[in-house]
C-alpha positions as CSV (number, residue, x, y, z in Angstrom):
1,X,0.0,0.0,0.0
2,X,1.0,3.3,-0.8
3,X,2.3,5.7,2.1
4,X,4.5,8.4,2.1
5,X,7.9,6.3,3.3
6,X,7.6,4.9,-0.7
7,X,4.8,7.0,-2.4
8,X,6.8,7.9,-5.1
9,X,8.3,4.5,-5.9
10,X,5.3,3.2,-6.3
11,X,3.9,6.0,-9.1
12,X,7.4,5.3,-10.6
13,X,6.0,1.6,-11.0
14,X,3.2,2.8,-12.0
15,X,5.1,5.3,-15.0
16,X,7.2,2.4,-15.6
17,X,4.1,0.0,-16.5
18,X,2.5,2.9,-18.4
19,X,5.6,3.6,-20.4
20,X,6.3,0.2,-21.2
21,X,2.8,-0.5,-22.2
22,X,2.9,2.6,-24.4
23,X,6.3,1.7,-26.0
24,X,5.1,-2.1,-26.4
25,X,2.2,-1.2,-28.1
26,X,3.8,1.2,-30.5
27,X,6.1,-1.2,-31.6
28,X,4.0,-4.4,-32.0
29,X,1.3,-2.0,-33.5
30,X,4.2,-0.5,-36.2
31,X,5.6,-4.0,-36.7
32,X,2.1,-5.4,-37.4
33,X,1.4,-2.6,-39.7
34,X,4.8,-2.3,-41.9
35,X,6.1,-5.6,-41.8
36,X,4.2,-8.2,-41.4
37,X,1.1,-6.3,-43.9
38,X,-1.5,-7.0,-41.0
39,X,-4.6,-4.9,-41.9
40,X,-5.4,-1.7,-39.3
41,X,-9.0,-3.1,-38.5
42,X,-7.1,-6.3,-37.0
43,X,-4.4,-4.4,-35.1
44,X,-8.1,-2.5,-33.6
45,X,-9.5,-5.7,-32.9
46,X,-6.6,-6.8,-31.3
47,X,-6.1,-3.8,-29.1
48,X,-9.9,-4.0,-27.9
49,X,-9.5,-7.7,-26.9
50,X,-6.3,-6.9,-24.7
51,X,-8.2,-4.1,-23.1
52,X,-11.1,-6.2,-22.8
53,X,-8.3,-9.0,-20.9
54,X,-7.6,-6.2,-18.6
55,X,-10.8,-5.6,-17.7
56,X,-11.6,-9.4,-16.6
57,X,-8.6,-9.7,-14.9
58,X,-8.9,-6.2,-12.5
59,X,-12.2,-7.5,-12.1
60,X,-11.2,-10.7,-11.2
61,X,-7.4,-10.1,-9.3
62,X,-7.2,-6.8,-8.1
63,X,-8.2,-6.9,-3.7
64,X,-10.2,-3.3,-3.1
65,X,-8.4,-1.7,-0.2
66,X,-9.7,-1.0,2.9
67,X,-11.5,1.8,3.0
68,X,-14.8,3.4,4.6
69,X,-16.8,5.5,2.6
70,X,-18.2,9.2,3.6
71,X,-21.8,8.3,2.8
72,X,-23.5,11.9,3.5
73,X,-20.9,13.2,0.6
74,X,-21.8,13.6,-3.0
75,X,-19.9,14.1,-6.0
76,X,-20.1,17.6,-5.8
77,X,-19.2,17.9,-2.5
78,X,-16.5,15.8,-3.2
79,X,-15.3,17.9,-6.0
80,X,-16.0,21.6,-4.1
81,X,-13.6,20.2,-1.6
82,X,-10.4,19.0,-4.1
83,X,-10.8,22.0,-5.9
84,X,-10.6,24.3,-2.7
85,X,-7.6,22.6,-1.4
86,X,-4.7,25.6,-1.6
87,X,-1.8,22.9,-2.9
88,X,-4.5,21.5,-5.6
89,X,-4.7,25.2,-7.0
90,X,-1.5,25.9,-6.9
91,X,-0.5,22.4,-8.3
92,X,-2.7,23.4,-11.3
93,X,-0.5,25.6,-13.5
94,X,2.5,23.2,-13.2
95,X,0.8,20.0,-14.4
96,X,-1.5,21.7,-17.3
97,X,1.5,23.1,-19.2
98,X,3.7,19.7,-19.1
99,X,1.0,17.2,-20.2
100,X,-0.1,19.3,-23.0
101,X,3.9,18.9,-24.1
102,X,3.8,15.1,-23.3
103,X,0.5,15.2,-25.8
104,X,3.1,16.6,-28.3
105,X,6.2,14.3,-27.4
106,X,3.4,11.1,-27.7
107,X,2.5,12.4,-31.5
108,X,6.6,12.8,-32.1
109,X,7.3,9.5,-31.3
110,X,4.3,8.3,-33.4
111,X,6.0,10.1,-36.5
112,X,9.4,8.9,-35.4
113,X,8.3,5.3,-36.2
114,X,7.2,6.4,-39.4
115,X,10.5,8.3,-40.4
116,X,12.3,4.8,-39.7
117,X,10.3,2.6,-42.4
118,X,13.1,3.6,-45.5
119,X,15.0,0.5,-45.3
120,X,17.6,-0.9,-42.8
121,X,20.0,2.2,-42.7
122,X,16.8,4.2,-41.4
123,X,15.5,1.5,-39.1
124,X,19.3,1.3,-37.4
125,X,19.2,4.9,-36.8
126,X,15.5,4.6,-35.3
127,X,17.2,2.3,-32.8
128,X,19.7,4.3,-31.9
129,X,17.3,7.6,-30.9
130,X,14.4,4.9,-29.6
131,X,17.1,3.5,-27.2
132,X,18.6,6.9,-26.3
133,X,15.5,7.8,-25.3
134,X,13.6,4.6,-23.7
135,X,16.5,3.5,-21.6
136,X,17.4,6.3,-19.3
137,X,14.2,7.9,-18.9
138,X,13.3,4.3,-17.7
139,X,15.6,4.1,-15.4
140,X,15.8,7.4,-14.4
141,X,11.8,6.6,-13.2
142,X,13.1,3.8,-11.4
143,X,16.0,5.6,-9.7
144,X,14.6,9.0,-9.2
145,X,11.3,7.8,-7.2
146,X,13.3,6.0,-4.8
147,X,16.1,8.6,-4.4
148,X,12.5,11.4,-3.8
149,X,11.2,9.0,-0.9
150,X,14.3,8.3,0.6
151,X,15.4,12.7,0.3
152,X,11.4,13.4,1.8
153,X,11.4,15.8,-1.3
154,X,9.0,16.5,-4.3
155,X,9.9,20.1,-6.0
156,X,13.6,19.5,-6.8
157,X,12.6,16.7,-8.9
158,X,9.4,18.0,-10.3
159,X,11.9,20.9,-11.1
160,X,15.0,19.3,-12.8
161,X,12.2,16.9,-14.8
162,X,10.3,19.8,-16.2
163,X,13.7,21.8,-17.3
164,X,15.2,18.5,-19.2
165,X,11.5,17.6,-20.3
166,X,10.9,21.3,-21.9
167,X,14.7,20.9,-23.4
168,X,13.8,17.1,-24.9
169,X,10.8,18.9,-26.7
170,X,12.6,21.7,-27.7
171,X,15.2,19.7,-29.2
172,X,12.9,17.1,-30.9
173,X,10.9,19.5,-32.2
174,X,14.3,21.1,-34.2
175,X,14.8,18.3,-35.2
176,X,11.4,18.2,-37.3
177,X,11.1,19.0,-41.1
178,X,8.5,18.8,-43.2
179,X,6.4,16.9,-40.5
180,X,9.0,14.5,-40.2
181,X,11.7,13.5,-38.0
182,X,15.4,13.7,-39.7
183,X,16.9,10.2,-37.9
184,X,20.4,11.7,-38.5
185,X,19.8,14.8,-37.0
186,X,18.5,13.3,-33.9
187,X,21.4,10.2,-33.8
188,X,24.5,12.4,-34.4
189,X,22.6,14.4,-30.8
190,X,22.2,11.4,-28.8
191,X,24.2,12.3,-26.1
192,X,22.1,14.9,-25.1
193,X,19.2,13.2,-26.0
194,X,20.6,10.5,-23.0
195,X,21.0,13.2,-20.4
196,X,17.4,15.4,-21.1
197,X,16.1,11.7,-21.1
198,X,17.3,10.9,-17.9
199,X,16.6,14.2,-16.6
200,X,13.0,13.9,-18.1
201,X,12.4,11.1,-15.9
202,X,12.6,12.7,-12.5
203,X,9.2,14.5,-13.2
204,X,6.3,11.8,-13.1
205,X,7.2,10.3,-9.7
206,X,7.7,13.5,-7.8
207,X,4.5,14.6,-9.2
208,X,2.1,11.9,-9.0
209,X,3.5,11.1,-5.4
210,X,2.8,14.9,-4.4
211,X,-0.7,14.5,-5.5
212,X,-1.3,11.9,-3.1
213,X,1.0,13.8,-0.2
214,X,-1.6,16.5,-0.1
215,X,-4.7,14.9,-0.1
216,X,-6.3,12.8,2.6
217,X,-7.9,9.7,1.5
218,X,-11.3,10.4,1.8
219,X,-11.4,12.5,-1.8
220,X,-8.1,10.4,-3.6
221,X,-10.1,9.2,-6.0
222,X,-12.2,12.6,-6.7
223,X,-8.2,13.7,-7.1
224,X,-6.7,11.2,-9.4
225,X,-10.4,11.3,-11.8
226,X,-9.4,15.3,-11.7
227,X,-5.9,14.4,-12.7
228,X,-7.3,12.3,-15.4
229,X,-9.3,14.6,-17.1
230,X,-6.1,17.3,-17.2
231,X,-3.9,14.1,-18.5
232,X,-7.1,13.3,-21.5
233,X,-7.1,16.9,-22.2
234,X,-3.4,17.4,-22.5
235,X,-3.3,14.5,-24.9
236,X,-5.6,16.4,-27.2
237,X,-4.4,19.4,-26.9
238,X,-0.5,18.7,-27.2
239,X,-0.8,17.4,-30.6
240,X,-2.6,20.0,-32.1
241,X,-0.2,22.9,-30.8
242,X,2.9,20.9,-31.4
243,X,1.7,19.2,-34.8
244,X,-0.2,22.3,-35.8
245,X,2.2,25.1,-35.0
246,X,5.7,23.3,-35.8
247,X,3.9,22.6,-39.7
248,X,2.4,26.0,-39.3
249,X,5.5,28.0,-37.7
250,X,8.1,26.4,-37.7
251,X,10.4,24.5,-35.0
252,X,11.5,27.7,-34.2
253,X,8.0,29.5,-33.1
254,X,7.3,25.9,-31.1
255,X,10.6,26.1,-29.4
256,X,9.7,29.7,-27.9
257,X,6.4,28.5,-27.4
258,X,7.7,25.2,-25.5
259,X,9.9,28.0,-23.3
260,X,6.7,29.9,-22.5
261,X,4.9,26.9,-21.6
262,X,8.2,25.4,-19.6
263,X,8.7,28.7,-17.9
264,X,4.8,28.5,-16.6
265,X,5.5,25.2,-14.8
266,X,8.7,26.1,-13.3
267,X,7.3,29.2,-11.4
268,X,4.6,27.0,-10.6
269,X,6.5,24.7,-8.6
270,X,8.2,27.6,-6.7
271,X,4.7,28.4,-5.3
272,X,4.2,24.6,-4.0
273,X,4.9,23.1,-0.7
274,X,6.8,20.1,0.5
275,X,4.2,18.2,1.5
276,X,6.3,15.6,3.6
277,X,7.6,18.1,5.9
278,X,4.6,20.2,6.9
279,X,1.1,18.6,7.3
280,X,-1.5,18.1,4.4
281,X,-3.9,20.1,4.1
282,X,-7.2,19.7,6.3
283,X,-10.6,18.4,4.5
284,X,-13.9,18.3,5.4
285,X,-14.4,15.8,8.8
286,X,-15.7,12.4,7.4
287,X,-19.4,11.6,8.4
288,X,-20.1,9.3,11.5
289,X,-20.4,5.6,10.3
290,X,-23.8,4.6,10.8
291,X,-23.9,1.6,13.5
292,X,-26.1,-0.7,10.8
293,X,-22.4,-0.5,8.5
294,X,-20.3,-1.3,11.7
């Protein structure tokens, strides 16, 4: 169970999973696509069936933790009182900025696979900026999470993740012409593609762990659904100004524009608290249990 001794190692297992689902389905998708001829309806079908597995098996596997619900508390309640809490509001303009980047990183990497179908020369250099980037920013989620829990500290991480994450973008999308990735470009810079990698990785622990430092239980789950629809939005929105205004402007304008957006989440997390060393912030008493629950 999650607590605040290894909060942060356990959203970097959490990252880890999603990453490696995200990279595992790209790749078995874009093999299935290019070089085996598989049809797109099948790669669908196939996709719906493992999310379909998933759903059997949390039904069936996953234990509910303990946990008494406030019954007098509806959803609006529930929501009134997350969106009041001071570190939630605060918390706000450093998370909105950064997903709607990691929308645009997520639509790079889609267009990365696609710059790598030219033959073997172009599929070797695909492995090379695939690995530069997969393997420390993997590890760095390990590593960093554990190193956060063990330190009792969120904002220097959430702070060096979003500089290297804003420089990854930034350098990805100079790399960009005529919507698509130049391999070379990106290979003959994969040292520093390595370091903001790895630097990149430090973010998603620290963050997702902070959410849960300064919450109480009682409204987690009104929190993480908020956190959701941010994340779902992002997605949507990160492609379109990244896509749109890199094809539109020019790597250059999305660069400054990256900065702006960068700059908005760093001053952001100069505002927050470290949650591990002062007390979270107070909610709304929980409602008697009624003795015919006891």
């Amino acid at each position: 169970h999650s607590n605040r001794a290894n909060r942060a190692q356990l959203m970097a297992f959490f990252d880890l999973v999603t990453f490696g689902g995200l990279v595992a389905g790209f790749g078995a998708a874009f093999l299935a696509l290019h070089a085996f001829g598989v049809a797109d309806a099948v790669v669908l079908a196939v996709g719906g069936l493992g999310v379909t597995v998933s759903v059997v098996m949390v039904q069936f596997l996953v234990q509910e933790t303990p946990f008494t619900p406030d019954l007098q508390r509806g959803t609006i309640d529930l929501l009134h009182t997350v969106l009041r809490n001071k570190d939630i509001q605060r918390l706000l303009p450093v998370y909105i900025p950064v997903v709607a980047l990691y929308g645009y990183v997520l639509t790079f990497t889609d267009n990365l696979l696609g710059a790598g179908t030219g033959g073997p020369g172009k599929t070797n250099l695909l492995l090379i900026v695939v690995a530069s980037l997969g393997i420390p920013l993997g590890l760095s989620l390990a590593v960093s999470g554990r190193l956060s829990d063990r330190a009792r500290l969120r904002r220097p991480f959430m702070a060096l993740g979003l500089a290297c994450f804003g420089g990854l973008a930034i350098l990805l999308a100079l790399a960009t012409g005529a919507g698509s990735p130049d391999l070379q470009q990106l290979v003959s810079r994969w040292p520093l593609i390595v370091v903001l990698a790895a630097g990149a990785g430090t973010f998603p622990p620290a963050a997702l762990a902070y959410l849960g430092d300064i919450v109480e239980h009682a409204v987690t789950g009104t929190t993480f659904g908020i956190y959701s629809i941010i994340f779902g939005s992002g997605l949507i929105v990160g492609p379109v100004l990244g896509g749109a205004l890199t094809q539109a402007l020019g790597p250059i304008a999305f660069a400054v524009i990256a900065l702006g957006l960068i700059g908005i989440s760093g001053t952001g997390v100069l505002f927050i608290r470290e949650p591990l060393k002062t007390p979270r912030t107070a909610v709304a008493p929980e409602s008697p249990i009624p003795p015919e629950t006891r």
